[in-house]
N, C-alpha and C positions, 0 to 999 in steps of 0.2 A: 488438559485432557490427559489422564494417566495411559501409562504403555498399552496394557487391557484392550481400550478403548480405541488407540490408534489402532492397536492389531486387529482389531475388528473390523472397522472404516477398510484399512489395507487388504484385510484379507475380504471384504465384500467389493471393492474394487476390482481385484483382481481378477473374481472373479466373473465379471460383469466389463469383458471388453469395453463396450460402447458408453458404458457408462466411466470409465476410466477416459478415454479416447474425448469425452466431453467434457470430462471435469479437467480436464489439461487443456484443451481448446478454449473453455471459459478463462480460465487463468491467464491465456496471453490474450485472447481478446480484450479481454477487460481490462488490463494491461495496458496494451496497445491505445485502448478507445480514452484512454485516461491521458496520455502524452501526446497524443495526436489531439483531442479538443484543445488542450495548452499551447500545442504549438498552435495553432490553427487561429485561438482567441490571440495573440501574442501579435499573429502576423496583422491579426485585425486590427489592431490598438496601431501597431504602426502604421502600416496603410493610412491611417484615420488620423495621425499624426495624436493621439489622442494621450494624456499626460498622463493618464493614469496607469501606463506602459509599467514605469518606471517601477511602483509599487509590486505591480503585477510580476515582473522578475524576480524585483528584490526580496519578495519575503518569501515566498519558495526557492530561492536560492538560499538565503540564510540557513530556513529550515532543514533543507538537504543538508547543508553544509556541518551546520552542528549537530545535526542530527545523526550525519556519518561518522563526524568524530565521536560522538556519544557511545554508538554502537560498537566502533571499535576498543575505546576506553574500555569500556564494563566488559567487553568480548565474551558475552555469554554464549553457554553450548544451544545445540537446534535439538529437537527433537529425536533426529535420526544418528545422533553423535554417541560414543560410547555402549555400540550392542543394542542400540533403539531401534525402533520399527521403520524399514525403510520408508523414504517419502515417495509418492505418489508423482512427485513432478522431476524432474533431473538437477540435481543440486547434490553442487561436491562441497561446498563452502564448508569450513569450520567455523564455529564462533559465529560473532559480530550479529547475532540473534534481536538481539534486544536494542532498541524498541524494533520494530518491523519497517525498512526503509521503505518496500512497496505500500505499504499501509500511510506511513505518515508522508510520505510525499501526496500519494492521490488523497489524502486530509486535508492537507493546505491547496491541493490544484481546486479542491472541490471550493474552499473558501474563496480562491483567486476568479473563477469564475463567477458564483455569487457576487462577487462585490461590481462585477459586470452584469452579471444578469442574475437576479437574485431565483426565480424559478431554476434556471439550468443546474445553477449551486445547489440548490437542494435535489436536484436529479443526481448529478454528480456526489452528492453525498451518497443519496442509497448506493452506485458503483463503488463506493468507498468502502460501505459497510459489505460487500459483497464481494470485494478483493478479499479484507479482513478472513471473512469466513473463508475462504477460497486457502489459504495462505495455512490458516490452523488445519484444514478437511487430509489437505494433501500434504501433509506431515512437515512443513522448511520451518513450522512456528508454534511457540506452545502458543495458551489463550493469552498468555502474559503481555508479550509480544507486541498481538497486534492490538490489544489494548492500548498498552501504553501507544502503540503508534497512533491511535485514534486521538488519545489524549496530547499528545506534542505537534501530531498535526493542526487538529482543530483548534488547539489551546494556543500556538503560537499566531494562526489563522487568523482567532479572533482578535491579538493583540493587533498584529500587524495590519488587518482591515479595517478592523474597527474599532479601534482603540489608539489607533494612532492618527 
């Protein structure tokens, strides 16, 4: 999305309180509703003593993990970096942009559920696809981003459920 465009979104935000006021409210809910079903699916498997626990950590741990290193390596700028258009949500961070960690984590939580309950997983994906936009609307990501985060989430998702 070029500056143009951001400055547009920002300045129709702005000037539309409530519509500001919920597009920041979606953002942590949705947020939120993404690590709480993980934790929550998490506590289930144990409770259930159920083996497939082990998966269900392991490959969103992984994917978190290189995936943070990833984002720090390449340490690309954000949107709002360098005289850009403020963001929409509160965010001081420089860098470490690319790929989008909120994006590719809820990519792979959305796989980890799936592979528990294949309906929820594709519910959990549309959340995904709807952080994504959420993440580019309110300026912390270009489209690049949460692209690639969709792409490292679901892409290592699919190895590590099912593929492995």
């Amino acid at each position: 999305m070029e500056q143009s465009a951001r400055r547009l979104l920002y300045d129709w935000f702005q000037a539309r309180p409530r519509a500001l006021t919920a597009l920041r409210l979606s953002n942590k809910v949705l947020t939120v509703l993404v690590y709480l079903i993980y934790i929550l699916l998490c506590l289930a498997l144990l409770w259930q003593r159920d083996i497939r626990l082990a998966r269900v950590l392991a490959v969103p741990a992984a994917v978190f993990l290189s995936g943070s290193w990833l984002r720090a390596w390449l340490n690309c700028s954000r949107p709002y970096e360098n005289g850009g258009v403020p963001p929409l949500f509160h965010k001081e961070t420089r860098g470490k942009s690319f790929p989008s960690r909120h994006v590719f984590s809820s990519a792979v939580i959305s796989f980890a559920v799936g592979y528990i309950l294949p309906a929820a997983g594709w519910a959990m994906a549309l959340v995904t696809l709807a952080v994504a936009a959420l993440r580019v609307v309110g300026g912390v990501h270009w489209p690049r981003d949460v692209l690639a985060g969709l792409a490292y989430g679901w892409g290592l998702g699919l190895i590590g459920f099912c593929l492995l």
